[in-house]
KEMARBA-767095 format. One record per residue (C-alpha): residue number from 1; x negated, y negated, z negated. Coordinates in steps of 0.1 Angstrom, whole numbers, plus 5000, padded with zeros to 4 digits. Layout:
N
+-----+------+-------+------+
|   i | east | north |   up |
+-----+------+-------+------+
| NUM |    X |     Y |    Z |
...
+-----+------+-------+------+
//
This chain:
194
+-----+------+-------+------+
|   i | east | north |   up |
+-----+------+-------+------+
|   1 | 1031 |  6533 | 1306 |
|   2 | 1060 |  6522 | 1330 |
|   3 | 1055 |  6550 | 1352 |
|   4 | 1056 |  6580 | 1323 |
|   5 | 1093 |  6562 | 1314 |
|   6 | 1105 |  6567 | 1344 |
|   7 | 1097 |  6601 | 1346 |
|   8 | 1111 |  6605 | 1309 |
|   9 | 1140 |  6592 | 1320 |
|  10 | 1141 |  6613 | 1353 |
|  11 | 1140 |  6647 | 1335 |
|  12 | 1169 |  6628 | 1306 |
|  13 | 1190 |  6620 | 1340 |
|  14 | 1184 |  6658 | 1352 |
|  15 | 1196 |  6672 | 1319 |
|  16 | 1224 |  6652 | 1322 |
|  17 | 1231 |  6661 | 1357 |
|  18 | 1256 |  6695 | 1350 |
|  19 | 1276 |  6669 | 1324 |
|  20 | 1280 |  6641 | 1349 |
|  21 | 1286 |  6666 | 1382 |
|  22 | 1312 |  6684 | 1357 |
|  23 | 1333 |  6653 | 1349 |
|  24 | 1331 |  6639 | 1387 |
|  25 | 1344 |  6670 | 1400 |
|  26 | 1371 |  6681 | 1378 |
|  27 | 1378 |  6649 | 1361 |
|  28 | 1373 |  6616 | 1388 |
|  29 | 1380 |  6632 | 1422 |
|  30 | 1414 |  6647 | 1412 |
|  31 | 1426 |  6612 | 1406 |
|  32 | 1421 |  6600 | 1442 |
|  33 | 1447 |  6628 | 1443 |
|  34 | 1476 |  6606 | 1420 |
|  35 | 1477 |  6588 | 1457 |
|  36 | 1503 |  6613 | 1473 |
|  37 | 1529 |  6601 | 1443 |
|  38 | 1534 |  6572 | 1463 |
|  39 | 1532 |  6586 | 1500 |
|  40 | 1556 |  6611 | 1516 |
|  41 | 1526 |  6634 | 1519 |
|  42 | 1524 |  6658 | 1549 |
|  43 | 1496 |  6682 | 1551 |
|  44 | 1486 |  6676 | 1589 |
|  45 | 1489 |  6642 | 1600 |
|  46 | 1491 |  6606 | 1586 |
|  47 | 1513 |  6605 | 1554 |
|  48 | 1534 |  6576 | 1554 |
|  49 | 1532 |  6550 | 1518 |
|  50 | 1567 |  6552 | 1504 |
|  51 | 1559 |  6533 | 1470 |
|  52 | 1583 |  6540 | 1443 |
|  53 | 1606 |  6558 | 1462 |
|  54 | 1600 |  6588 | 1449 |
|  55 | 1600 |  6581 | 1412 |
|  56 | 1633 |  6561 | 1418 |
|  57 | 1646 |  6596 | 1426 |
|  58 | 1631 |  6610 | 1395 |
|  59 | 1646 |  6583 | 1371 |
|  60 | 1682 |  6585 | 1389 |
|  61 | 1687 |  6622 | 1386 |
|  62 | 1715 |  6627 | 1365 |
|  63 | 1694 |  6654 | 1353 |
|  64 | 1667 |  6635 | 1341 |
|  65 | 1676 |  6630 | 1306 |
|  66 | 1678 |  6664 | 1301 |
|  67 | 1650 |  6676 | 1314 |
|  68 | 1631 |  6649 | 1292 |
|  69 | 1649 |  6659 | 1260 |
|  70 | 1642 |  6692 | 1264 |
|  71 | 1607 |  6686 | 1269 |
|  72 | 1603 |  6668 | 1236 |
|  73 | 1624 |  6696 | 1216 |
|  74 | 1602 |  6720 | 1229 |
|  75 | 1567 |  6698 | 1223 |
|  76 | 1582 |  6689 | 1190 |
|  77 | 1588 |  6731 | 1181 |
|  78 | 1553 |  6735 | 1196 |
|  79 | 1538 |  6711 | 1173 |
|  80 | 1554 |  6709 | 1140 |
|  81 | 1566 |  6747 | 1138 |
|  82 | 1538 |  6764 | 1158 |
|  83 | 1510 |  6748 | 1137 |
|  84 | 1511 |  6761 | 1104 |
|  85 | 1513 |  6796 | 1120 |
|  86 | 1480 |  6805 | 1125 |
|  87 | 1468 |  6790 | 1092 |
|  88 | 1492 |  6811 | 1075 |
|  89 | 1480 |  6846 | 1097 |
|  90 | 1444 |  6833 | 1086 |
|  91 | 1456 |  6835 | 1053 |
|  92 | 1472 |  6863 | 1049 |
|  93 | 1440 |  6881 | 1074 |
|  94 | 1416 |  6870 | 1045 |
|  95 | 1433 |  6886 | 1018 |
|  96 | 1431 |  6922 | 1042 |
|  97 | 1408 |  6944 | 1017 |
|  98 | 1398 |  6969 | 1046 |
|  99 | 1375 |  6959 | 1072 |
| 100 | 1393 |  6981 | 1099 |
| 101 | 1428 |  6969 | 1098 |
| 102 | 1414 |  6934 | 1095 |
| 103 | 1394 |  6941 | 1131 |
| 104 | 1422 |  6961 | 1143 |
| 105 | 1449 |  6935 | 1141 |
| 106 | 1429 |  6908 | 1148 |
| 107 | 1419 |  6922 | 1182 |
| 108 | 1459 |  6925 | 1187 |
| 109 | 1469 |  6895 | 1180 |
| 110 | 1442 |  6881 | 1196 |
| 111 | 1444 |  6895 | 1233 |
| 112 | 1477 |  6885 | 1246 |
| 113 | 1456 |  6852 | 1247 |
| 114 | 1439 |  6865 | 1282 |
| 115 | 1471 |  6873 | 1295 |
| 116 | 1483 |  6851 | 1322 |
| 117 | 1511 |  6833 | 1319 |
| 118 | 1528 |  6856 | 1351 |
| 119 | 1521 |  6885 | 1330 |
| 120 | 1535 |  6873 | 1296 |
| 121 | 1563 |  6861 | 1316 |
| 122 | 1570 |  6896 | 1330 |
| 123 | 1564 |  6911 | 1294 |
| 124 | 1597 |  6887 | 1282 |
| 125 | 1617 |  6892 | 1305 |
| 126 | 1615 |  6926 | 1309 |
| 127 | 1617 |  6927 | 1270 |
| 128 | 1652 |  6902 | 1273 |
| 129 | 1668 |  6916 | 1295 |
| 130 | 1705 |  6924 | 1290 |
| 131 | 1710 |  6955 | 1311 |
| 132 | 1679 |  6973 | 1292 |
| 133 | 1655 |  6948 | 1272 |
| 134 | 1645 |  6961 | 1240 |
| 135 | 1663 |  6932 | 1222 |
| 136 | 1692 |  6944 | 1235 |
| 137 | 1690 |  6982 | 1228 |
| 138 | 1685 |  6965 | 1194 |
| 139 | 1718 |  6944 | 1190 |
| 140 | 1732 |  6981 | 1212 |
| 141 | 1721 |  6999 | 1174 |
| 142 | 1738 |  6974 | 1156 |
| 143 | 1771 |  6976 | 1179 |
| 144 | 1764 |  6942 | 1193 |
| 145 | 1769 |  6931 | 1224 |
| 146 | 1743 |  6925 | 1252 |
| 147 | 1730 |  6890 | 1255 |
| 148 | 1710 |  6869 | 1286 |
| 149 | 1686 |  6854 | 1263 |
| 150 | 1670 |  6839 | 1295 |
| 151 | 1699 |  6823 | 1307 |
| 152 | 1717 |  6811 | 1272 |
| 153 | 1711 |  6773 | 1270 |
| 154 | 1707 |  6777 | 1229 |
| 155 | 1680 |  6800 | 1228 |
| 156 | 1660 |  6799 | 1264 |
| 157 | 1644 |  6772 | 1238 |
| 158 | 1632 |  6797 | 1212 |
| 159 | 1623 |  6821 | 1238 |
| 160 | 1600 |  6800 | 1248 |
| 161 | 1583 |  6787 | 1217 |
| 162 | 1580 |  6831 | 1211 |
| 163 | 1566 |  6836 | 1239 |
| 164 | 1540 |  6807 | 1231 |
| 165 | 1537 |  6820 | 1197 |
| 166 | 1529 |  6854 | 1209 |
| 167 | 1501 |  6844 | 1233 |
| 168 | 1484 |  6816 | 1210 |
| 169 | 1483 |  6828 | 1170 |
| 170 | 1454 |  6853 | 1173 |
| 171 | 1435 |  6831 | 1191 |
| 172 | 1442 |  6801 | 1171 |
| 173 | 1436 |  6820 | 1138 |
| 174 | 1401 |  6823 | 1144 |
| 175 | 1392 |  6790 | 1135 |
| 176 | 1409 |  6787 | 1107 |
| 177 | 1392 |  6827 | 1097 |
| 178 | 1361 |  6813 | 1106 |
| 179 | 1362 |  6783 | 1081 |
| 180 | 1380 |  6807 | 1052 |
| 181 | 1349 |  6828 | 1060 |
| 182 | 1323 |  6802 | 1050 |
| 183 | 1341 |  6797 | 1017 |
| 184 | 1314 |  6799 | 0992 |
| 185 | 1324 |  6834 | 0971 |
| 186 | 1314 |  6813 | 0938 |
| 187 | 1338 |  6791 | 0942 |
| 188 | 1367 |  6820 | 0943 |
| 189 | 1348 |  6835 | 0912 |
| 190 | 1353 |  6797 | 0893 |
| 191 | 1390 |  6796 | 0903 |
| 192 | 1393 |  6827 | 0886 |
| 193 | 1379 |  6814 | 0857 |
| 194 | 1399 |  6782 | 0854 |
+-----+------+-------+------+
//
């Protein structure tokens, strides 16, 4: 009896195997790597322990602040403006009547997602830019001049939460599709009737 639980629990350790060699390689080895915070890491050779010297550098930087205030404005737009989004596209995808459009701009709204980030970067700028952008011909129509959206301090913000916007709503609309498609069509036939 003692001998078939051990197998039972042999062939329970190998199924587990690919679960536990997943989370030791890509979850408990990279923290051995949180060591060269506190060294003045050099590829070849020894790498000296400096302690908190170099997060003394971080907290002193008169730049500091900023860059920590900008990160929560830009977490904050991510999460309270970004997330109502793609519940909103799922919406409004629903209510398409004709099967083709629906496909048609779900599959565009849903591949910038495979872009990399290098690419969608390119994509912006090149769309921003002030000598020939297509923003720019844009405010050119309207006898505006041309603006370095990239470099503007007041809206290098919203380009970024567009250009986060751009790549994630398709792809974050599917869920919310996917759970306005199991809706039960009785129960859109009884709100009718109420």
């Amino acid at each position: 009896m003692v001998a078939l639980a051990k197998k039972k629990e042999w062939s329970l350790l190998l199924l587990l195997a690919p679960a536990l060699l997943y989370f030791l390689i890509y979850h408990f080895i990279p923290i051995s790597g949180m060591v060269m915070a506190f060294q003045d890491y050099r590829i070849f050779g020894k790498s000296p322990f400096v302690g908190f010297k170099h997060f003394r550098i971080l907290f002193a930087s008169p730049a500091f602040l900023q860059v920590l205030r900008n990160t929560l404005i830009i977490s904050f737009m991510k999460i309270v403006l970004f997330f109502p989004l793609p519940i909103i596209f799922a919406l409004m995808l629903n209510e398409v009547r004709s099967s083709i459009l629906r496909k048609f701009i779900q599959s565009t709204t849903y591949l910038p997602h495979f872009l990399s980030w290098v690419v969608i970067a390119g994509i912006w700028i090149a769309f921003l830019s002030p000598a020939n952008g297509g923003l720019n011909q844009l405010r050119e129509m309207f006898k505006l001049a041309p603006k370095d959206y990239m470099t503007d301090k007041g809206a290098i913000r919203w380009v970024l939460f567009a250009s986060e916007t751009w790549r994630s709503l398709g792809w974050d609309s599917i869920i919310y599709l996917a759970a306005l498609a199991s809706i039960s069509p009785s129960l859109y036939e009884s709100a009718d009737l109420d």
